[in-house]
C-alpha positions in Angstrom: 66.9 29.3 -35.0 64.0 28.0 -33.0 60.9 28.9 -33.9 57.7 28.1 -31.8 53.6 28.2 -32.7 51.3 31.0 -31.6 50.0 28.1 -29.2 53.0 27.5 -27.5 53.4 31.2 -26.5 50.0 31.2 -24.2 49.5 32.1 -22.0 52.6 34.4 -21.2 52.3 36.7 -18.0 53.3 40.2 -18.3 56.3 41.4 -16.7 56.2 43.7 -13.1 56.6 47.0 -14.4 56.9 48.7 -10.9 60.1 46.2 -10.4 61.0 46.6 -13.2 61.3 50.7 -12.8 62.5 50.7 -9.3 65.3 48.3 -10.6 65.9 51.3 -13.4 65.7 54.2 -10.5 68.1 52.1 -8.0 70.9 51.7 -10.7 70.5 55.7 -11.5 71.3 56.5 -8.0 75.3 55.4 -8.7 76.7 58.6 -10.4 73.2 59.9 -10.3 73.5 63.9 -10.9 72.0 67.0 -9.3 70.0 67.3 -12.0 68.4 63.7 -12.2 70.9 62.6 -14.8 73.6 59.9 -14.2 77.6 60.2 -14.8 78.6 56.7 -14.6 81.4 56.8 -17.6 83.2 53.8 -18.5 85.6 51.9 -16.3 85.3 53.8 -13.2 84.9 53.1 -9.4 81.3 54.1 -10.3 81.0 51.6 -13.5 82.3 49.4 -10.7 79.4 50.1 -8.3 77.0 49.6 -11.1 78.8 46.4 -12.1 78.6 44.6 -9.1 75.0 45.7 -8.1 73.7 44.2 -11.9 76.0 40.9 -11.0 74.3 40.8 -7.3 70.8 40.9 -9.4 71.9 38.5 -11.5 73.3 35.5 -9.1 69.9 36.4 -7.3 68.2 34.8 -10.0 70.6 31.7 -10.1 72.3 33.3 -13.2 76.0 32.5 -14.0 77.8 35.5 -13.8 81.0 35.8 -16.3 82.9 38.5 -17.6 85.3 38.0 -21.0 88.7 40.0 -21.3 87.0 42.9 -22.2 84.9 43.5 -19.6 81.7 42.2 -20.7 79.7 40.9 -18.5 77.7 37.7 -19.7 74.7 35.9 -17.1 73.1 32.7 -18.0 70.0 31.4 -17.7 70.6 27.5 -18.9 67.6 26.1 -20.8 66.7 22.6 -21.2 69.5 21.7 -24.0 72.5 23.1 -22.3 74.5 22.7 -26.0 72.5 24.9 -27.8 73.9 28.8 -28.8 71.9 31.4 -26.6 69.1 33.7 -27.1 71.5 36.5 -25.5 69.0 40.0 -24.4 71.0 43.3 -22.9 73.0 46.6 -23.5 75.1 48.5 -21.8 74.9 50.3 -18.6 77.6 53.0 -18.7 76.5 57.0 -19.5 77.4 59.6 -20.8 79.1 62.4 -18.5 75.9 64.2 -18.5 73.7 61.4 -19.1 70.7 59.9 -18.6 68.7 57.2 -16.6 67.5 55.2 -19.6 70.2 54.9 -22.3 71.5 51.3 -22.3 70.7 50.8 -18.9 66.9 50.2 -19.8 68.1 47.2 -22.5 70.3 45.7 -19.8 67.5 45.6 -16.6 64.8 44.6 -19.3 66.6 41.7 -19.9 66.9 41.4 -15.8 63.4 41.4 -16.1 63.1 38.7 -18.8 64.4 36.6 -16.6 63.0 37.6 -13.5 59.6 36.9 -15.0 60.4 33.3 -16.4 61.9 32.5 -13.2 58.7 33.6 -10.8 56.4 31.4 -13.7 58.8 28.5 -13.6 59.1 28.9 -17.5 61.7 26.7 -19.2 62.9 27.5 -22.4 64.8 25.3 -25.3 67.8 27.3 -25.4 69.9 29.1 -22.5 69.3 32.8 -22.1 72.1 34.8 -21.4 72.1 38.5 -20.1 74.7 41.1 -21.4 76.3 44.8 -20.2 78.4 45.1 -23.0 81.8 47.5 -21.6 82.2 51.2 -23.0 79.2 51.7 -24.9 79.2 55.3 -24.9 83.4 56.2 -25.5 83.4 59.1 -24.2 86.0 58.2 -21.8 88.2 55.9 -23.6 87.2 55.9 -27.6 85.7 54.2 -29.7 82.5 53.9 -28.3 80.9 50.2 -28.6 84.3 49.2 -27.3 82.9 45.9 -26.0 80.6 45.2 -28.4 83.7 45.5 -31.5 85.8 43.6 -30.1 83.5 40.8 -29.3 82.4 41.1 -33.4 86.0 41.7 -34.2 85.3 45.3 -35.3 88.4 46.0 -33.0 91.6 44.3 -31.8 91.3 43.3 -28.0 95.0 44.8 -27.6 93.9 47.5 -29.8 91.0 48.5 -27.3 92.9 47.8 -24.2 95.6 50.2 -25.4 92.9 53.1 -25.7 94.0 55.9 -23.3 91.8 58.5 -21.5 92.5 62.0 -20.8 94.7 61.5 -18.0 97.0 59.1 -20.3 95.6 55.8 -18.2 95.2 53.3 -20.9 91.5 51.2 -21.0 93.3 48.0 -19.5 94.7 49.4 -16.7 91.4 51.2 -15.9 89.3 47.3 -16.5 92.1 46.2 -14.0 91.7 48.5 -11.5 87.9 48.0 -11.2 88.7 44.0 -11.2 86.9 43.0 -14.5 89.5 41.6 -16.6 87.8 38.1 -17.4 88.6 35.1 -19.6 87.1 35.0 -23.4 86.9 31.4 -23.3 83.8 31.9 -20.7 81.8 33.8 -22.7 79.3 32.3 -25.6 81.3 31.5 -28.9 78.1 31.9 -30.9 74.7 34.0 -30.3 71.4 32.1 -31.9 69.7 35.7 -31.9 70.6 39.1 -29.9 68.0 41.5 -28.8 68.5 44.8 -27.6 65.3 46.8 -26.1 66.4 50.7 -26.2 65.2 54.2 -26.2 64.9 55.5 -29.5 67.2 58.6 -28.7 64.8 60.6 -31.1 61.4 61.9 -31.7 60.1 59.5 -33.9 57.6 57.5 -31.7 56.8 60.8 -29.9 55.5 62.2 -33.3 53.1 59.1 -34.7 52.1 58.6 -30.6 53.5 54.5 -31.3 54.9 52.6 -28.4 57.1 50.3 -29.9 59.5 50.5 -32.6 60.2 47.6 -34.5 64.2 48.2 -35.4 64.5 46.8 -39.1 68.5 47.9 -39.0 70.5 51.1 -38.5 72.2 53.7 -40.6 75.2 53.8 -42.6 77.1 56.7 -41.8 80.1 58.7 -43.5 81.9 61.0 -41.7 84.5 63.7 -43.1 86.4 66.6 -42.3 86.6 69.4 -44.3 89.2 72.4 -44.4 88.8 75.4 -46.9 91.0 77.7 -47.4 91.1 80.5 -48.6 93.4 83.9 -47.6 93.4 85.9 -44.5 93.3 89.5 -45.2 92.8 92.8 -43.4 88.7 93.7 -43.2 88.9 97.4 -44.2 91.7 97.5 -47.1 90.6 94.2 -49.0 88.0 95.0 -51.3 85.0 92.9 -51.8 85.4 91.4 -55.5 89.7 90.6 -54.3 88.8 88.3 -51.6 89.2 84.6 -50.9 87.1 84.0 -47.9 86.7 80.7 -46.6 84.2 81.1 -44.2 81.6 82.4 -47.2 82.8 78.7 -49.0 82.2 76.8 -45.6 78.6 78.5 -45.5 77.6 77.2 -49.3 79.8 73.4 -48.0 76.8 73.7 -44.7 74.2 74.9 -47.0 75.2 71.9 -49.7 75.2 69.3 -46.9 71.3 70.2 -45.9 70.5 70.7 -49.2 72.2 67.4 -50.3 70.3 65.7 -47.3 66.8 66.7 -47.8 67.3 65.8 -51.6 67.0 61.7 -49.7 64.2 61.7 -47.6 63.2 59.9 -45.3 66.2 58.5 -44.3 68.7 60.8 -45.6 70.8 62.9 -42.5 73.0 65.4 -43.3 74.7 67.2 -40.3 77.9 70.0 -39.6 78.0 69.3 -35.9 81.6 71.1 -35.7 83.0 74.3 -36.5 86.0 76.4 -36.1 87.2 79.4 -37.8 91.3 81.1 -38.3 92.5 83.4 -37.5 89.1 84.5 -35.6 89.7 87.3 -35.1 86.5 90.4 -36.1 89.1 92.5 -38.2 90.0 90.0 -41.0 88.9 87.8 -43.5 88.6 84.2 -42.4 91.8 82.3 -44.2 91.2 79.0 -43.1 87.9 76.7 -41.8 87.4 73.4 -41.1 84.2 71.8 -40.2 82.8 68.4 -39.7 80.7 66.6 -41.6 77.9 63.7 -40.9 76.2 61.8 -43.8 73.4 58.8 -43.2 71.5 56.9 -45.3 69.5 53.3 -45.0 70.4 52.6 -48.3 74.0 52.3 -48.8 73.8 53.2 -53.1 72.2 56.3 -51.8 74.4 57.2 -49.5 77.4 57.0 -52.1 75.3 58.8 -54.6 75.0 61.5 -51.9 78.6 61.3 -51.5 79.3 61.9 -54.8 76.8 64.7 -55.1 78.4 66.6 -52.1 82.1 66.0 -53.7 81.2 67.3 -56.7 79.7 71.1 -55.1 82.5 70.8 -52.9 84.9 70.9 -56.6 82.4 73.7 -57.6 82.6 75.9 -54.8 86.3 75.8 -54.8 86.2 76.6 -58.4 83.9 79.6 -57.9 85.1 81.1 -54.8 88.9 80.8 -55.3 89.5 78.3 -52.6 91.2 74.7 -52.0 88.7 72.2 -49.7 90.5 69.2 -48.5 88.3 66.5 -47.5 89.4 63.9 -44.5 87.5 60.6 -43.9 87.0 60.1 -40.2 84.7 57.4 -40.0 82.8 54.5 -43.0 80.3 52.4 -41.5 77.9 50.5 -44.2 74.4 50.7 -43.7 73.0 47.6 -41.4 69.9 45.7 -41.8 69.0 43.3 -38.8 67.5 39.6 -39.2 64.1 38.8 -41.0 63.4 36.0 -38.2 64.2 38.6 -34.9 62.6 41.1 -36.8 59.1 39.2 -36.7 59.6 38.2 -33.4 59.6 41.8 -32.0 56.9 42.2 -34.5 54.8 39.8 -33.1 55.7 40.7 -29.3 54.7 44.4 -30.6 50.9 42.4 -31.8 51.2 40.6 -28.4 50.8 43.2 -26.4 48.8 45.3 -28.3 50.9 47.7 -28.7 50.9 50.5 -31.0 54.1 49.6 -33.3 55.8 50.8 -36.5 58.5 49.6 -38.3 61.7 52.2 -38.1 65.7 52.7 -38.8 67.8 53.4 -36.1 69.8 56.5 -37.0 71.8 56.2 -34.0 74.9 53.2 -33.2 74.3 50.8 -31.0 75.6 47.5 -29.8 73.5 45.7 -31.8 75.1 47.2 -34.7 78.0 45.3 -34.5 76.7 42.2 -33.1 74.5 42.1 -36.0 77.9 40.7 -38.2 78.1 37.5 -36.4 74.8 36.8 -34.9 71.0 37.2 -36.2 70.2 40.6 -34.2 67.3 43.1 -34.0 66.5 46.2 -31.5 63.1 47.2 -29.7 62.4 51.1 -29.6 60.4 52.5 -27.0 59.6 56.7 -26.7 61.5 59.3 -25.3 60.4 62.2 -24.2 61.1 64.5 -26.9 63.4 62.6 -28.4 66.1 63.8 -26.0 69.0 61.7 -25.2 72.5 61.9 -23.9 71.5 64.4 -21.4 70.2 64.7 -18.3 66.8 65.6 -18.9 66.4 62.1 -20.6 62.9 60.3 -19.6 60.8 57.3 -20.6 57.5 56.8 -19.1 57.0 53.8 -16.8 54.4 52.7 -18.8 56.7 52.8 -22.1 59.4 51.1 -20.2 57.2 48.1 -19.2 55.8 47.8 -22.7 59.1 47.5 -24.3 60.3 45.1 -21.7 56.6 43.1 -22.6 57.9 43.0 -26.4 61.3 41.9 -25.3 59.9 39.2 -23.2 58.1 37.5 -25.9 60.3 38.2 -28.5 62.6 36.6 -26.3 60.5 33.2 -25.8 59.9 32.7 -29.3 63.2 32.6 -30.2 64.8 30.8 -27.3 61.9 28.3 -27.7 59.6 27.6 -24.6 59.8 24.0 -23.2 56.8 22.1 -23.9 56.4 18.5 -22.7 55.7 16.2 -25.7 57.2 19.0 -28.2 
């Protein structure tokens, strides 16, 4: 990876922030919402729009726009040896149906940025730059979400992904087709020298210590189960207290074990029942049957199996106690993921750059980078959201955070792509 000296670096000019956020608000205006938000899901006519105004952007810089046979989209900036692997900057730029301005679509028009900036200073750099908009970040349309991103790092099959069907029954590769972004893989980079992805942190984090940037150190691993306990439906009035088998009291002490388990881990331990449903529902009789869903995260990944085997040994407890059975369904095993020393310090020192109020902090949500991170040396920039609220439409990050991250990603991104010195 190329490294370059403190000297080489200066002087750097600062990116233009106001471009930089009326690039942010033109984008939001395809599938933009009533409510200020953006629906722009996933291989539709409006992922289209957004598609070809990014690729417009792009070949107005003199970038060569490609797209591989997942739909990613891939825009180089060559640097002075046209052999080496990429410094490769982006995200994604598809929302969630209720979503947001910033999520993804800041990483991908930072990188515009990036290169909008080295452009107007006539910078050079060692290494070719290439922009990304990784396809189907989100899944909420066609699942799994990072769909781009896996099968570039081989997470998932490309005729695995393509095969992926929406609601309607229209499969993933029909929808690509249909919006004309089937590409070629052999025109995308083999190899990645170093990925960066500049972000909103999605949570409250940076809000609560008043920091600007978050240096991204790696993301979470996460376990995800299902659990059903049973127990016996019975009539309210006739069953007496001591006779019953309710599974609804058990699910309470399985949510009350997850927090409790959870908090036992701090600071990076999650524990989280996000879903819930209850049979026969009904006000006059004993629950017989619940199932629930459960989230476990941890930075560590011997902690998170130790919290794993701590919750599977209550659950075997409360069965015991309670009279009931709890069957217990992986859904989803990802390990925890730590990023690359090298992009890491390169953030790091972007953060110092700028001046920028900066801590060091675990991403607890996915990303793209969490995949890319297998094949290529990888690390994320965090910048504040308001609240920490994401994935809605009331997502906002201030102009002022967005131009500082995309500061951090600019230098970050010079240092590792290597500016071109003469005699160097």
């Amino acid at each position: 990876m190329t490294m370059v000296t403190t000297e080489m670096l200066q002087p750097l000019p600062a990116i233009d922030g106001e471009r930089l956020w009326q690039t942010l608000m033109e984008l939001a205006t395809i599938g933009g919402t009533s409510k200020g938000g953006c629906n722009r899901q996933a291989l539709t006519d409006l992922d289209r729009q957004g598609r070809e105004l990014l690729t417009r952007w792009c070949e107005a810089e003199g970038l060569t726009v490609r797209f591989d046979a997942i739909g990613n989209i891939f825009a180089r900036r060559p640097g002075r040896n046209p052999n080496a692997d990429p410094i490769v900057i982006g995200s994604h730029i598809d929302t969630q149906p209720t979503g947001g301005k910033y999520d993804g679509c800041f990483g991908v028009l930072a990188a515009l940025e990036v290169i909008r900036t080295l452009n107007a200073h006539g910078i050079e750099t060692e290494r070719p730059i290439e922009l990304v908009s990784w396809t189907n970040e989100e899944g909420c349309r066609f699942a799994p979400c990072m769909m781009g991103s896996g099968v570039f790092a081989g997470q998932l099959t490309l005729e695995d992904a393509l095969a992926r069907t929406d609601a309607d029954g229209v499969t993933a590769g029909e929808a690509l087709a249909a919006i004309g972004y089937v590409g070629d893989d052999a025109s995308r980079p083999a190899r990645f020298a170093g990925y960066l992805e500049a972000h909103i942190e999605q949570g409250p984090i940076l809000e609560d210590t008043g920091d600007t940037i978050g240096v991204v150190t790696g993301a979470l691993g996460l376990k995800w189960f299902d659990v059903t306990v049973t127990g016996m439906a019975a009539h309210s009035g006739s069953t007496p207290m001591h006779l019953r088998r309710d599974a609804l009291l058990g699910a309470i002490r399985v949510v009350e074990a997850v927090e409790r388990i959870a908090l036992a881990h701090q600071p990076d331990g999650r524990g989280t029942v996000g879903a819930f449903q209850v049979s026969p529902d009904s006000r006059n009789v004993i629950p017989g049957q619940v199932t629930l869903s459960v989230d476990f995260r941890h930075s560590d990944g011997e902690v998170l199996a130790a919290m794993m085997s701590e919750f599977r040994s209550t659950l075997d407890t409360i069965a015991d106690e309670a009279g009931l059975e709890i069957a217990v369904t992986p859904t989803a095993d990802y390990p925890p993921q730590h990023f690359h020393p090298a992009c890491i310090a390169a953030v790091r020192r972007g953060a110092e750059a700028g001046g920028y109020a900066h801590r060091d902090i675990v991403s607890g949500a996915g990303h793209d980078a969490v995949f890319v991170s297998d094949v290529a040396p990888t690390a994320m920039i965090f910048i504040p959201c308001e609240k920490g609220i994401s994935h809605n439409e009331a997502e906002y990050a201030s102009p002022e955070d967005v131009a500082a991250g995309a500061n951090v990603l600019l230098h970050a991104t010079l240092e590792l792509a290597g500016r071109a010195v003469e005699g160097v």
